[in-house]
LUMBA-43177 format. One record per residue (C-alpha): z, y, x; residue number from 1; residue in three letters. Coordinates in steps of 0.5 Angstrom, whole numbers, plus 500, padded with zeros to 3 digits. Example, Ala and Ser with C-alpha at 12.3 -4.5 7.8 and 13.67 -1.06 7.14 Angstrom:
# residues 2
{Z 516; Y 491; X 525; num 1; residuo ALA}
{Z 514; Y 498; X 527; num 2; residuo SER}
This chain:
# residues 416
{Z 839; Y 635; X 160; num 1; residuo UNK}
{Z 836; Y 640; X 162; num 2; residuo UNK}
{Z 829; Y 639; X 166; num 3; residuo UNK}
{Z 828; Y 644; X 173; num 4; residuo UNK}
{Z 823; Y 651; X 170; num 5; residuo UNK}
{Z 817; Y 649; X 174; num 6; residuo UNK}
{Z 814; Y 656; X 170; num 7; residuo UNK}
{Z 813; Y 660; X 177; num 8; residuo UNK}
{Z 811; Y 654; X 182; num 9; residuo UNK}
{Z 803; Y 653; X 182; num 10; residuo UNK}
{Z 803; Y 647; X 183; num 11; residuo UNK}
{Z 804; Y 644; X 177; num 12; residuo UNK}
{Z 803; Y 646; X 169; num 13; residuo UNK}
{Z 807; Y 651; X 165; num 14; residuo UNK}
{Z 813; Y 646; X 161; num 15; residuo UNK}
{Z 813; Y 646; X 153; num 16; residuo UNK}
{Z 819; Y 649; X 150; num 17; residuo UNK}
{Z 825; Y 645; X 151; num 18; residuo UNK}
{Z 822; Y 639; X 153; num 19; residuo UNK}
{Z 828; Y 635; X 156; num 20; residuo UNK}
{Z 832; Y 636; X 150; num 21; residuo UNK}
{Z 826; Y 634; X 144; num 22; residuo UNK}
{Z 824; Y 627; X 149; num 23; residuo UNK}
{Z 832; Y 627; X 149; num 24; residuo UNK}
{Z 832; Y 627; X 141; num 25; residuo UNK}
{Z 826; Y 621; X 141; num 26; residuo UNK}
{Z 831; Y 617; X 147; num 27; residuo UNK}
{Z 837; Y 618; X 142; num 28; residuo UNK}
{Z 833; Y 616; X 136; num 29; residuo UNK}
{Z 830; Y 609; X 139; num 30; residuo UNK}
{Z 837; Y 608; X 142; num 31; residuo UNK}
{Z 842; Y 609; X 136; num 32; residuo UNK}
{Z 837; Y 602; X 134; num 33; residuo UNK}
{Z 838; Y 599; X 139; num 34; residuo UNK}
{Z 845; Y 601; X 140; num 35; residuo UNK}
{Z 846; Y 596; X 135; num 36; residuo UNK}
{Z 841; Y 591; X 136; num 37; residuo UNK}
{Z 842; Y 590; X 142; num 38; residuo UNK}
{Z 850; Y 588; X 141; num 39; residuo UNK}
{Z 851; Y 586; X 134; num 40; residuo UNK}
{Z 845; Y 583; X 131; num 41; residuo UNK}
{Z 846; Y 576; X 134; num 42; residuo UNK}
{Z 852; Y 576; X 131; num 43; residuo UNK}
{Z 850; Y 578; X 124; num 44; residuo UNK}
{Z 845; Y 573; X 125; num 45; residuo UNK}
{Z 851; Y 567; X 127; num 46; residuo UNK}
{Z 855; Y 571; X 120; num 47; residuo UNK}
{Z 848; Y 569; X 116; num 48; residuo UNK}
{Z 849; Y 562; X 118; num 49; residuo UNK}
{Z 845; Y 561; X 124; num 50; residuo UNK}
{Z 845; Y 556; X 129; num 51; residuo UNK}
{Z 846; Y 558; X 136; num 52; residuo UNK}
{Z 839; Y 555; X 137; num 53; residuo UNK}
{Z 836; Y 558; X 131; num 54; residuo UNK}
{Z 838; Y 565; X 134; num 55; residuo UNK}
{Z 835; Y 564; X 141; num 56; residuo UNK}
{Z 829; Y 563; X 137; num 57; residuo UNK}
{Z 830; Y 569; X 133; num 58; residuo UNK}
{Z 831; Y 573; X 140; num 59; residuo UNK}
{Z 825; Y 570; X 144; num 60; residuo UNK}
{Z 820; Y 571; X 137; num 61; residuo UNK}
{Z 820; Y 579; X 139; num 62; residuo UNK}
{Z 818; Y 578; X 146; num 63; residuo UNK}
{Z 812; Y 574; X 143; num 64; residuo UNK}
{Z 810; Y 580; X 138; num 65; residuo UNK}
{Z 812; Y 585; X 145; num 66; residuo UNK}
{Z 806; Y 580; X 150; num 67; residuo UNK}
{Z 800; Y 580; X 144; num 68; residuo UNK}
{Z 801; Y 587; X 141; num 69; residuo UNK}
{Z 805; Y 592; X 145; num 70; residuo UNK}
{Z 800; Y 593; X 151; num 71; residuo UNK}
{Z 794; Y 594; X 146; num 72; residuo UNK}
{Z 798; Y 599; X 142; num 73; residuo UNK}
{Z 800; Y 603; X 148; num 74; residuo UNK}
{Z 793; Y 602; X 151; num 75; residuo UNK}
{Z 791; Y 606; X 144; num 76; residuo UNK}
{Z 795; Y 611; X 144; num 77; residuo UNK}
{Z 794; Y 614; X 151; num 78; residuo UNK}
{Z 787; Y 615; X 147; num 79; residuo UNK}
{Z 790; Y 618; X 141; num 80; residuo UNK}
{Z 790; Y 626; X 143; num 81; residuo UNK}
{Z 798; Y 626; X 142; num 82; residuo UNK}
{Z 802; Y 620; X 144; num 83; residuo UNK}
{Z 808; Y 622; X 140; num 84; residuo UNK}
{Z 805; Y 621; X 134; num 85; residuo UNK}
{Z 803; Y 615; X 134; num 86; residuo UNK}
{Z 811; Y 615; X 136; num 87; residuo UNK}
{Z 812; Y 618; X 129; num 88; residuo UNK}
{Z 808; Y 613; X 125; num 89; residuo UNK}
{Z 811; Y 607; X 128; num 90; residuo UNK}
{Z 818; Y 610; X 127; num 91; residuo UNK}
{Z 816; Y 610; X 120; num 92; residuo UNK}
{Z 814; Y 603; X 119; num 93; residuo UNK}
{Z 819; Y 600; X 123; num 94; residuo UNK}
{Z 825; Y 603; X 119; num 95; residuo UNK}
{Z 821; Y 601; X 112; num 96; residuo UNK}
{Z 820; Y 594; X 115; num 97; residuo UNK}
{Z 828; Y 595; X 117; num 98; residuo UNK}
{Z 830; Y 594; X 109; num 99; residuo UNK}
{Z 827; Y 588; X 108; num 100; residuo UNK}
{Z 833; Y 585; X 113; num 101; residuo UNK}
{Z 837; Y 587; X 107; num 102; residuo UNK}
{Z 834; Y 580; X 102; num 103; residuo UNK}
{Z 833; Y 576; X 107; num 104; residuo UNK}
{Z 839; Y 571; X 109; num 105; residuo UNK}
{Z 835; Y 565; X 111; num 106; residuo UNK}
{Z 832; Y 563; X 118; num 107; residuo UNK}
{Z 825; Y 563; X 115; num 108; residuo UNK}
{Z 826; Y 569; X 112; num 109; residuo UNK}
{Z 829; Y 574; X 118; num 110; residuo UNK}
{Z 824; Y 571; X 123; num 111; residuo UNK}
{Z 819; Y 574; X 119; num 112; residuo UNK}
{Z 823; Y 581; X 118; num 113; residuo UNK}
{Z 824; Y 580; X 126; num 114; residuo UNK}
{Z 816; Y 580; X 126; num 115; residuo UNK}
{Z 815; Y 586; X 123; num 116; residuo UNK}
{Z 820; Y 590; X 124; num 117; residuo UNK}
{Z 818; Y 589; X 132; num 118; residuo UNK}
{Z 811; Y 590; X 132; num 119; residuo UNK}
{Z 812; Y 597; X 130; num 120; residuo UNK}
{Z 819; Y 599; X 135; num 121; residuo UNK}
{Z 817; Y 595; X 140; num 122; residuo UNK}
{Z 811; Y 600; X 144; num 123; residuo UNK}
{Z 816; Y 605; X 142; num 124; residuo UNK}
{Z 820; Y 605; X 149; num 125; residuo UNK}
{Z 815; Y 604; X 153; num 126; residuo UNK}
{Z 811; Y 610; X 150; num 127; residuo UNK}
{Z 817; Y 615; X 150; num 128; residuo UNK}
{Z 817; Y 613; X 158; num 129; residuo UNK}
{Z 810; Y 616; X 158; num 130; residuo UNK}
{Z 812; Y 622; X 155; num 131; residuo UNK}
{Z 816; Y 622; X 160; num 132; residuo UNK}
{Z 813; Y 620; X 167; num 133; residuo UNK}
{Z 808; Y 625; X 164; num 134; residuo UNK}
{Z 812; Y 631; X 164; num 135; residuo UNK}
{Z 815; Y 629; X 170; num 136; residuo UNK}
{Z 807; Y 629; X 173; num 137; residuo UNK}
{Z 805; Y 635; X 170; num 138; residuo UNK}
{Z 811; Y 639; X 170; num 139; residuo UNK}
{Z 817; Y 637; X 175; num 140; residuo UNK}
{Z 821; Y 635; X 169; num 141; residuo UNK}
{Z 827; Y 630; X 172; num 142; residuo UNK}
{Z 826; Y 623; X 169; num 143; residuo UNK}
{Z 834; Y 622; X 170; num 144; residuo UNK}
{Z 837; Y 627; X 167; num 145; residuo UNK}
{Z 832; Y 626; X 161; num 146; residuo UNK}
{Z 833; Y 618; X 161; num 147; residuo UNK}
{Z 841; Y 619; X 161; num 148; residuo UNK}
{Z 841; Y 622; X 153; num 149; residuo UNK}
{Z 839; Y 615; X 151; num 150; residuo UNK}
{Z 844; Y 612; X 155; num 151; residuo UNK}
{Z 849; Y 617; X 151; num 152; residuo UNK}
{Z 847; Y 615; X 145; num 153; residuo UNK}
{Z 848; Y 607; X 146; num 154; residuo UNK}
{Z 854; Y 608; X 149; num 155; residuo UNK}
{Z 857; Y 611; X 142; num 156; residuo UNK}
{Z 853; Y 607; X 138; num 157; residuo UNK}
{Z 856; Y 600; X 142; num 158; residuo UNK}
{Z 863; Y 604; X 141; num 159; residuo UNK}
{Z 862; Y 605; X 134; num 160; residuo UNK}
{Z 859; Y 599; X 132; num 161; residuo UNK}
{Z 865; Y 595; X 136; num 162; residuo UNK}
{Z 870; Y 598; X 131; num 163; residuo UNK}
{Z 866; Y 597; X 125; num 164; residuo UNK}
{Z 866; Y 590; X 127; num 165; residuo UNK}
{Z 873; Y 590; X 128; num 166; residuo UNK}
{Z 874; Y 593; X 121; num 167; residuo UNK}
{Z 869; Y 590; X 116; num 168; residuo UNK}
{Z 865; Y 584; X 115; num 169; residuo UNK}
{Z 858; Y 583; X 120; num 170; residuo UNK}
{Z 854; Y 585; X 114; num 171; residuo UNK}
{Z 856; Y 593; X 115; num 172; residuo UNK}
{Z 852; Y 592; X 122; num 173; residuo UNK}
{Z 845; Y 591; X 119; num 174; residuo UNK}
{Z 845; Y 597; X 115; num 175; residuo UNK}
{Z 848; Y 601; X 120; num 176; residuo UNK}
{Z 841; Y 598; X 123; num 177; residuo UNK}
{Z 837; Y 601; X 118; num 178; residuo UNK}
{Z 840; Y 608; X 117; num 179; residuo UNK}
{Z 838; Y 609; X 124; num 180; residuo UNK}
{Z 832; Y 607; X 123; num 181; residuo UNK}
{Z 831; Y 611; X 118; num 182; residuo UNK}
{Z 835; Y 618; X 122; num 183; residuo UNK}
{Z 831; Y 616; X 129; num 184; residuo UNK}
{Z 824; Y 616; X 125; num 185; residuo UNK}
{Z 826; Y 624; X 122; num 186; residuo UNK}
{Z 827; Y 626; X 129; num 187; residuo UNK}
{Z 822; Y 623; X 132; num 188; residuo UNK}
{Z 817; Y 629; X 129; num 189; residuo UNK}
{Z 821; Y 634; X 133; num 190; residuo UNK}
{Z 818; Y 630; X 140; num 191; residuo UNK}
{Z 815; Y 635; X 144; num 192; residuo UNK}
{Z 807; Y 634; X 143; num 193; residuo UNK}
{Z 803; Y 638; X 148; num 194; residuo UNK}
{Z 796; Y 633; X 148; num 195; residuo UNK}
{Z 793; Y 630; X 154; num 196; residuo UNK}
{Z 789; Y 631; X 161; num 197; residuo UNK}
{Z 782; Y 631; X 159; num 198; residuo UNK}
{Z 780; Y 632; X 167; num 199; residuo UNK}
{Z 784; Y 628; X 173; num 200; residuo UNK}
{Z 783; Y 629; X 180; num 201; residuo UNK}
{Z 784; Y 622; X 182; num 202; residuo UNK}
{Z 787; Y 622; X 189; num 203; residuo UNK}
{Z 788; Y 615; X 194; num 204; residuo UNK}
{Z 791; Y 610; X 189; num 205; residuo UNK}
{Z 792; Y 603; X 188; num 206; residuo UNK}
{Z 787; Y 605; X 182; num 207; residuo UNK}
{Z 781; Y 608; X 185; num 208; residuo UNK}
{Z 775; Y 606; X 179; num 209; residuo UNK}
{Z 771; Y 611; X 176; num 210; residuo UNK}
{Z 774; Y 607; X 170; num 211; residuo UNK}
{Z 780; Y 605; X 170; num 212; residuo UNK}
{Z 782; Y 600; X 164; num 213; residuo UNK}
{Z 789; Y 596; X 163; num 214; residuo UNK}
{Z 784; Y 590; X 166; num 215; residuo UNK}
{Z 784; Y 594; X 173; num 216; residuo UNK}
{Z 792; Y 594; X 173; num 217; residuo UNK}
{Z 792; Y 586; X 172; num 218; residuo UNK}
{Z 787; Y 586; X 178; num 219; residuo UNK}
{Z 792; Y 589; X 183; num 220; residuo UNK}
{Z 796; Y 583; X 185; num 221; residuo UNK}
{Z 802; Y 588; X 189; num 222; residuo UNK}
{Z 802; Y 591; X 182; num 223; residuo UNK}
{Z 803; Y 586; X 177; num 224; residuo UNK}
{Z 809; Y 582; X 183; num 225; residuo UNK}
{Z 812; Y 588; X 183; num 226; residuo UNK}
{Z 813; Y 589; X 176; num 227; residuo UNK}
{Z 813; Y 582; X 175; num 228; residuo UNK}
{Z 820; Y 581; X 179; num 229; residuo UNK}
{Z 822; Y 588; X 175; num 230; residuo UNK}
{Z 821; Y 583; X 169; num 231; residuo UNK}
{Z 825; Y 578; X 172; num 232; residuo UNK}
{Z 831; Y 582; X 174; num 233; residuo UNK}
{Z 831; Y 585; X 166; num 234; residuo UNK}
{Z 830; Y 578; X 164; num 235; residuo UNK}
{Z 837; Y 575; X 167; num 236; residuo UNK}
{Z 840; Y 580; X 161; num 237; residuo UNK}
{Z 837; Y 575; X 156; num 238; residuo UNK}
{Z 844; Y 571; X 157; num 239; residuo UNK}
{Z 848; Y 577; X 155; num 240; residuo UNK}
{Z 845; Y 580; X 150; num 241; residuo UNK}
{Z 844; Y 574; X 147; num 242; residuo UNK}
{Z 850; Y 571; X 147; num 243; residuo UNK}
{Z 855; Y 576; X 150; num 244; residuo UNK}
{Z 858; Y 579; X 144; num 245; residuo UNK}
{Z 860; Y 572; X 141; num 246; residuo UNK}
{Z 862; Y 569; X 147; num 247; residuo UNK}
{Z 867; Y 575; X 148; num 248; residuo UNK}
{Z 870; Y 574; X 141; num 249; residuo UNK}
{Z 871; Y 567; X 142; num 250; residuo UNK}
{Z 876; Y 568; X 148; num 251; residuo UNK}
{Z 880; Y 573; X 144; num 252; residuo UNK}
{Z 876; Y 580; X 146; num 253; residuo UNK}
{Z 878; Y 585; X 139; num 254; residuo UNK}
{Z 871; Y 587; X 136; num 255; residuo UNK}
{Z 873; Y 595; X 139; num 256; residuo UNK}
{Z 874; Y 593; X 146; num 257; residuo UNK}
{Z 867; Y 589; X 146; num 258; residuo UNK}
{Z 864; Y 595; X 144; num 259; residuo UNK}
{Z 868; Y 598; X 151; num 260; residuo UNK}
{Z 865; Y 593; X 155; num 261; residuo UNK}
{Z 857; Y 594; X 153; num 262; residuo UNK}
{Z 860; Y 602; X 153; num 263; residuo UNK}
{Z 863; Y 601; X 160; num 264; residuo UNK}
{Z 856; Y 599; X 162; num 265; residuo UNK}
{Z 852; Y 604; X 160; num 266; residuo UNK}
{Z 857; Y 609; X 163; num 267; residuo UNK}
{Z 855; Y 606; X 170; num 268; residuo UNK}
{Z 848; Y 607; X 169; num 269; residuo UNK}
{Z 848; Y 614; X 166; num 270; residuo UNK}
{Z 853; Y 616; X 173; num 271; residuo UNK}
{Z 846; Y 612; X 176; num 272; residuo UNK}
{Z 841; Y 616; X 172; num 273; residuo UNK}
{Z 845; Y 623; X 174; num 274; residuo UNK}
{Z 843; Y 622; X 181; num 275; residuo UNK}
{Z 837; Y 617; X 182; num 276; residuo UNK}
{Z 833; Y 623; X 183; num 277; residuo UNK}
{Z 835; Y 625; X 189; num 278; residuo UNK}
{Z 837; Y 618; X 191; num 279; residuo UNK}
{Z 829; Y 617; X 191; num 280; residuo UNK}
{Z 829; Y 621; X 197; num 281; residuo UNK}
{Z 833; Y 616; X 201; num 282; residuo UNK}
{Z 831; Y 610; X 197; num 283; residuo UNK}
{Z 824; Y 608; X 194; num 284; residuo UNK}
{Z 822; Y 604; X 188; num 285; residuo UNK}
{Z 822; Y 598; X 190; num 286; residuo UNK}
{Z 827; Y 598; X 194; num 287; residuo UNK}
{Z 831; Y 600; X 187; num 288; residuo UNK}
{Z 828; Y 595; X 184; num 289; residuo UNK}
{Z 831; Y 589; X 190; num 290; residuo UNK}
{Z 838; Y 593; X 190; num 291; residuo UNK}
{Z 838; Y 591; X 182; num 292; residuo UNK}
{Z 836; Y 584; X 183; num 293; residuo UNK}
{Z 842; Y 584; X 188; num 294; residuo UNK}
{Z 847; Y 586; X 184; num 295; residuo UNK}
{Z 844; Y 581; X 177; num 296; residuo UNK}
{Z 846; Y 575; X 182; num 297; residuo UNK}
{Z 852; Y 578; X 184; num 298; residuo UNK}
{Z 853; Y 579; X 177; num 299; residuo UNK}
{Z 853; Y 572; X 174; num 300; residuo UNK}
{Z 854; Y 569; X 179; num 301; residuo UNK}
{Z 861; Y 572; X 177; num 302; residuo UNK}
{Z 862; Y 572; X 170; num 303; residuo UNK}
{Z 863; Y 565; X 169; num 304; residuo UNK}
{Z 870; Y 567; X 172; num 305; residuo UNK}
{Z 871; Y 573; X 169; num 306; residuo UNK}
{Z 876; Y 572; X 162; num 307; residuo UNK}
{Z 881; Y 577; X 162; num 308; residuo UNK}
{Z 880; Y 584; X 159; num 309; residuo UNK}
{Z 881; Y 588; X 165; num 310; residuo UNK}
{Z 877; Y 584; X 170; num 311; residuo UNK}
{Z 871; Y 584; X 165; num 312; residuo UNK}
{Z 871; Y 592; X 164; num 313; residuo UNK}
{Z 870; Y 592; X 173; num 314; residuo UNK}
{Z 864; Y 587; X 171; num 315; residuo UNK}
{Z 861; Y 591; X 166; num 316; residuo UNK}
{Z 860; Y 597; X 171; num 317; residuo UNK}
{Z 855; Y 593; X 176; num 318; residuo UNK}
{Z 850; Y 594; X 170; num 319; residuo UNK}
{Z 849; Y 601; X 174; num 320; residuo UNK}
{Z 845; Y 596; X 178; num 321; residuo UNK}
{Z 842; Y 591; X 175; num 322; residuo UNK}
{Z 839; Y 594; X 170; num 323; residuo UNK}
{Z 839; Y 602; X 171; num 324; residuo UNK}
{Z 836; Y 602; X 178; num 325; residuo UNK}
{Z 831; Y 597; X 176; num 326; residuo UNK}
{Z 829; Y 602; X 170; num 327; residuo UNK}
{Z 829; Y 607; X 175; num 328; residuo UNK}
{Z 825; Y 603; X 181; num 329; residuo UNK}
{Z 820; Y 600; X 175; num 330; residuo UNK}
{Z 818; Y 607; X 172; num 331; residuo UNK}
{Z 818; Y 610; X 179; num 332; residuo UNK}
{Z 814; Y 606; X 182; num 333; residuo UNK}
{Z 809; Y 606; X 176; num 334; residuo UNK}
{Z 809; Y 614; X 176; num 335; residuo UNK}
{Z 807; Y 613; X 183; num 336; residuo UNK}
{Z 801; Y 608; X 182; num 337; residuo UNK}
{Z 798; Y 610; X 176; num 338; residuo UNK}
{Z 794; Y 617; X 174; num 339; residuo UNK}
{Z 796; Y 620; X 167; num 340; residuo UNK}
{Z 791; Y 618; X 163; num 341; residuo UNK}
{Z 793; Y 611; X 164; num 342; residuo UNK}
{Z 800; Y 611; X 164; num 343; residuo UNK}
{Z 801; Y 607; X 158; num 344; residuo UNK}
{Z 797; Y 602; X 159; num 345; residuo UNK}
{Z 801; Y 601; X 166; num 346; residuo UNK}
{Z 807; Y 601; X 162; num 347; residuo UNK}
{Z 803; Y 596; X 157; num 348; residuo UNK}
{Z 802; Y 591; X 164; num 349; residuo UNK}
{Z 811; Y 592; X 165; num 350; residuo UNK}
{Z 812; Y 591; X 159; num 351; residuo UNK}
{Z 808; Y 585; X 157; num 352; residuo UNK}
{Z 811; Y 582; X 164; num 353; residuo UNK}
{Z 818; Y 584; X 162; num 354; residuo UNK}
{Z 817; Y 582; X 155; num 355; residuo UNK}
{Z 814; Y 574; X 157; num 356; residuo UNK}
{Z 819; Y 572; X 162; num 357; residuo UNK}
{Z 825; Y 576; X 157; num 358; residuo UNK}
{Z 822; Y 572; X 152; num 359; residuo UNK}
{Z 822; Y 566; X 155; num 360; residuo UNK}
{Z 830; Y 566; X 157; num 361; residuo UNK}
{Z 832; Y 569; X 151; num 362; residuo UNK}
{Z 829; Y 562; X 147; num 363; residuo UNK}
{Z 832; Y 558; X 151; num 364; residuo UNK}
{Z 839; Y 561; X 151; num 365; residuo UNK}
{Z 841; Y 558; X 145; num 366; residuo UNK}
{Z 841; Y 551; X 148; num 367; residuo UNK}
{Z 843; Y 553; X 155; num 368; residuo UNK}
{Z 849; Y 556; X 151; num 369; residuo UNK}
{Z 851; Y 550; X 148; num 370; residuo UNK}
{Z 850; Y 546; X 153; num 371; residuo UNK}
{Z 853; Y 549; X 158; num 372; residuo UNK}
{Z 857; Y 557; X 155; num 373; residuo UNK}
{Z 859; Y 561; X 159; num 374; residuo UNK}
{Z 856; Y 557; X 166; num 375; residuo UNK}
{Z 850; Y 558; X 163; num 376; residuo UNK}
{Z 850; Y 565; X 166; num 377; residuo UNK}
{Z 849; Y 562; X 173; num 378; residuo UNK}
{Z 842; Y 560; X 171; num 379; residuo UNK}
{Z 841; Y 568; X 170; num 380; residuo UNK}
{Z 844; Y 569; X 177; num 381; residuo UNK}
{Z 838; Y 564; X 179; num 382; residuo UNK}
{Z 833; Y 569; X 176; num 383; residuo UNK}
{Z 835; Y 574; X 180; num 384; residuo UNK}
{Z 834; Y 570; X 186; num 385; residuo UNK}
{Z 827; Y 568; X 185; num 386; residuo UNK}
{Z 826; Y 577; X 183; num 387; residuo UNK}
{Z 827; Y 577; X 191; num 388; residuo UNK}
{Z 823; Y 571; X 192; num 389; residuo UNK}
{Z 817; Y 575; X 188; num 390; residuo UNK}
{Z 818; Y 582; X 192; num 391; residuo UNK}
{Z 817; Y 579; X 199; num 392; residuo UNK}
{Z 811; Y 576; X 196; num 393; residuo UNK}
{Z 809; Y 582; X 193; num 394; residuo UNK}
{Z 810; Y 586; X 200; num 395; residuo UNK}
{Z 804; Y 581; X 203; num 396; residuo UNK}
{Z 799; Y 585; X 198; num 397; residuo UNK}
{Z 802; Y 593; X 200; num 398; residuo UNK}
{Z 795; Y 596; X 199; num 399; residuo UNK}
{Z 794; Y 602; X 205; num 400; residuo UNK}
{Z 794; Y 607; X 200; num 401; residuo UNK}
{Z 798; Y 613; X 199; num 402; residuo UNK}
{Z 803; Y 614; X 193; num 403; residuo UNK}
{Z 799; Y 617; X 187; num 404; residuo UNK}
{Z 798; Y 624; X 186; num 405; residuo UNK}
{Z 794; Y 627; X 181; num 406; residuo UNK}
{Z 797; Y 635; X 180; num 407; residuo UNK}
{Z 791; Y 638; X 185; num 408; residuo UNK}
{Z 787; Y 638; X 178; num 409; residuo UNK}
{Z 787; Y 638; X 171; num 410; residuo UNK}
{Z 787; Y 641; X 163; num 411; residuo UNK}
{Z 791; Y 640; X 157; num 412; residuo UNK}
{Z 788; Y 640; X 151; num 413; residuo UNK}
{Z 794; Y 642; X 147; num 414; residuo UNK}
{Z 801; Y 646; X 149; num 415; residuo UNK}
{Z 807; Y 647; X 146; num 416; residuo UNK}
């Protein structure tokens, strides 16, 4: 987990204690939620009494809430001295909204819940990224190996949470879920804050404006195809998130070993994560980002086929390449377009994409999965087809810049 001592090399700032492992501490806190989210909470939602398509829907309507407020919450907190306190706060609210899940048992009710909770985690990830990328820039901090310890948790989280499935009622899930709330909102505050650049030098960039706003990136049409392809990639999970688990335990997979499965995955990705940045020095961002969405097409073209334990455990590992390199091409490529100051409202433009075409695929899962199970998942390798399509599009738009770079200047208000 440890970051490169940057402390004697001129180029860039002093590091503040112990950064890699206090952002690590705030990756380990979103992921033990999402940890449990991701997997289990459509199967608490089917335990409830849900419908198939009623689930679909509780899993798009976060999407909705991430496309209208989740830029806008990012954008303001690239002007509040420390992002890591905005982290804290919306930690806070999250985990109290959490409780609420506790007295709801109706459609109606959790989607409200669902709505709330998610205003508050959902600019969480995007803006611990920031964090990151930002001492990546500032202090030549390795963003794999700060990354990866959020992939650690989630692996432990899904592996615990397959033998809680497996030993008790789906209800334990949701407190489980809301006792991570409230453990990743206390360690938030350990989250290193170190302020940000008063001054920055702007070199050749994509973004060459004397101010530079969230609508400059909109602007960019190389930029926004380029993390609209990212999103689409991302985006052909929707099947699997939404409808892995209980597909997996309609075909006899024990609630233990699904957790495997969605570990197993993970694993893949951390292996990824360890070496992806020398990788970067053979492999540009875009191209880790055409390399996932290869392997998305690969992936669910596949699945349908794929019914036995030990066959489903080798899919699993290609989650190294559908979603880790597009994680790692995506935060890349926007580390390298975007200055700093306005890291967050780059990341607001991925995230708003990412969250729309998520989104949509999500709602219209329940129905695909009810029309069509398991074959419902070559629709999501079609998904990955038209992430190529729109790469190649976006490569008429290359801009004739040089990859941004603003280490030649800059002050930090606060350190340490």
């Amino acid at each position: 987990m440890s970051s490169k001592d940057t402390s004697t090399n001129s180029q860039f700032e002093k590091m503040p204690f112990l950064f890699g492992p206090r952002v690590a501490l705030g990756y380990g806190g979103q992921f033990l939620i999402f940890g449990m989210l991701l997997p289990y909470f459509p199967v608490w939602l089917h335990s409830v009494g849900l419908s198939a398509k009623e689930i679909g829907v509780i899993l798009f309507m976060p999407f909705v809430v991430r496309v209208l407020t989740s830029g806008k919450v990012t954008s303001f907190a690239d002007t509040q001295n420390d992002r890591s306190n905005v982290i804290s706060v919306l930690f806070i609210c999250a985990a109290l909204s959490s409780v609420l899940y506790a007295f709801s048992d109706n459609f109606w009710s959790i989607l409200f819940v669902t709505l709330l909770f998610n205003f508050f985690f959902n600019p969480v990830m995007p803006m611990i990224d920031s964090i990151t990328l930002a001492g990546v820039r500032r202090f030549d901090a390795d963003y794999g190996r700060i990354r990866i310890w959020g992939s650690v948790v989630f692996v432990i989280t899904n592996i615990a949470g397959g033998i809680l499935l497996a030993s008790y009622e789906p209800q334990i899930l949701l407190y489980v879920i809301i006792y991570s709330s409230f453990f990743a909102a206390a360690i938030s505050f350990l989250m290193p804050r170190f302020g940000r650049r008063q001054t920055v030098k702007l070199s050749k960039s994509a973004f060459t404006q004397t101010e530079i706003n969230e609508a400059s990136f909109w602007k960019d049409r190389h930029f926004v195809l380029v993390l609209m392809a990212a999103g689409l990639v991302q985006a052909s999970h929707a099947m699997l998130y939404g409808f892995g688990t209980i597909y997996w335990r309609e075909i006899g997979f024990s609630g233990s070993f699904i957790g495997v499965l969605w570990a197993v995955g993970v694993v893949a990705e951390i292996i990824l994560f360890q070496f992806s940045t020398k990788l970067l020095k053979w492999i540009s961002p875009i191209q880790f980002i055409l390399i996932g969405a290869i392997g998305a097409i690969i992936r669910w073209s596949i699945f349908p086929f794929v019914d036995a334990q030990s066959s489903s455990f080798a899919l699993q590992i290609l989650h190294a390449i559908s979603f880790g390199a597009v994680h790692i091409g995506t935060m890349h490529f926007i580390m390298r377009a975007v200055p700093e100051e306005r890291i967050g409202n780059g990341q607001g433009v991925g995230f708003v994409l990412g969250g729309l075409t998520m989104g949509l695929l999500l709602l219209a899962s329940g129905s695909l999965y009810e029309a069509l199970n398991a074959n419902a998942f070559w629709i999501m390798a079609l998904v990955g087809l038209l992430a190529i399509v729109i790469l190649c599009i976006a490569n008429i738009f290359q801009p004739n810049h040089q990859p941004h770079n603003d280490d030649e200047g800059g002050v930090t208000k606060e350190e340490g």
